[in-house]
N, C-alpha and C positions, 0 to 999 in steps of 0.2 A: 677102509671102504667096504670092505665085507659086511661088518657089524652093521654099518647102515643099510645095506639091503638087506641085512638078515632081518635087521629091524622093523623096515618096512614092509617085508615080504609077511610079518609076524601081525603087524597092525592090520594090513590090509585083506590078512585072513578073517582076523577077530572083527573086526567090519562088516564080514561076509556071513558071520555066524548069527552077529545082532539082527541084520536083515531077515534071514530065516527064522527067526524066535518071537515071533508076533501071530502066533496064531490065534482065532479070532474064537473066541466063549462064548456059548450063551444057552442059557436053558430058563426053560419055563415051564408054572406050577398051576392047576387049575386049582384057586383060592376054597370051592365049593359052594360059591355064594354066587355063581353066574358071570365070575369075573375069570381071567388068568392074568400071572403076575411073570415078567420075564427079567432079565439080571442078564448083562452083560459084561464082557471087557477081553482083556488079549494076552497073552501066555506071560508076556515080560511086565504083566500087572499096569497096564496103561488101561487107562480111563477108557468105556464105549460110549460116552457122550455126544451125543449130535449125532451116534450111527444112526441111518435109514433102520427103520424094522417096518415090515406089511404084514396084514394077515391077510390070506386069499383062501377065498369058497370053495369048494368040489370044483368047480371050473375052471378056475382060475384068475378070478376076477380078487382084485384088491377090495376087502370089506372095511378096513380100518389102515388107515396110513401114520406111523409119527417118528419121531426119536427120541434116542435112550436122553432121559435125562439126565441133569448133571451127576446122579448118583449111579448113573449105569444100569436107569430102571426102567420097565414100559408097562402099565396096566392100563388092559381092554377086557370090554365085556365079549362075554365067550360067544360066539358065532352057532345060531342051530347047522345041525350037518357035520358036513366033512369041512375040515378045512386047515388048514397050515401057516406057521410064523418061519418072515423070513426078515433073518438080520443081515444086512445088505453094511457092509464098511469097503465095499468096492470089489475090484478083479483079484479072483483068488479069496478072498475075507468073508465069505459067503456061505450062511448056513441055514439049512431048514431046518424046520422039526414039524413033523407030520402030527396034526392035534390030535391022535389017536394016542402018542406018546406022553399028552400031557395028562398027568394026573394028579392027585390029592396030595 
C-alpha cells in the first residue's frame, strides 16, 4: 500500500512540474525595410499558434491586432513613434516588449 502512494505522491508531483514549465517566448526583430517580424512559442517547446499578439501606440491604443500563425510567426509594419508588442496566450502567458527593444 505504501508503494502506491509513494507512487502517486511521485506522479502527482511530476504533474505539478509540467504545469509550471510552459513559460511563454517571444521576441521580435525590426526586418529594416519598415516591417518587424516576431516568433513565438513556450518553454516545453509547444507551438504559439493562434496566440493573440497587439501592437499598441504611445498611448495605448491597439494599431494592429492578429495571431501567431501556424509557424509561431507575426509580421506587421512598424508603427511611427513609440509603441509596443504584446503576446497575450492569456493569465500569467503575457509578454511585452517595449519597440525601443526591437532592433535589426
Amino acid at each position: 500500500m505504501r508503494y502506491i502512494q509513494t507512487a502517486l505522491m511521485l506522479a502527482t508531483g511530476l504533474m505539478a512540474v509540467q504545469v509550471f514549465a510552459h513559460t511563454p517566448l517571444c521576441s521580435c526583430y525590426d526586418n529594416g525595410d519598415g516591417t518587424v517580424f516576431c516568433e513565438g512559442g513556450f518553454s516545453d517547446g509547444s507551438s504559439a499558434s493562434g496566440v493573440k499578439i497587439s501592437v499598441m501606440d504611445g498611448s495605448g491604443n491597439a494599431v494592429v491586432e492578429g495571431v501567431m500563425s501556424e509557424n509561431s510567426e507575426f509580421e506587421f509594419d512598424k508603427p511611427d513613434g513609440d509603441y509596443k508588442v504584446v503576446f497575450d496566450a492569456g493569465p500569467g502567458h503575457e509578454i511585452t516588449i517595449d519597440g525601443e527593444d526591437i532592433v535589426e
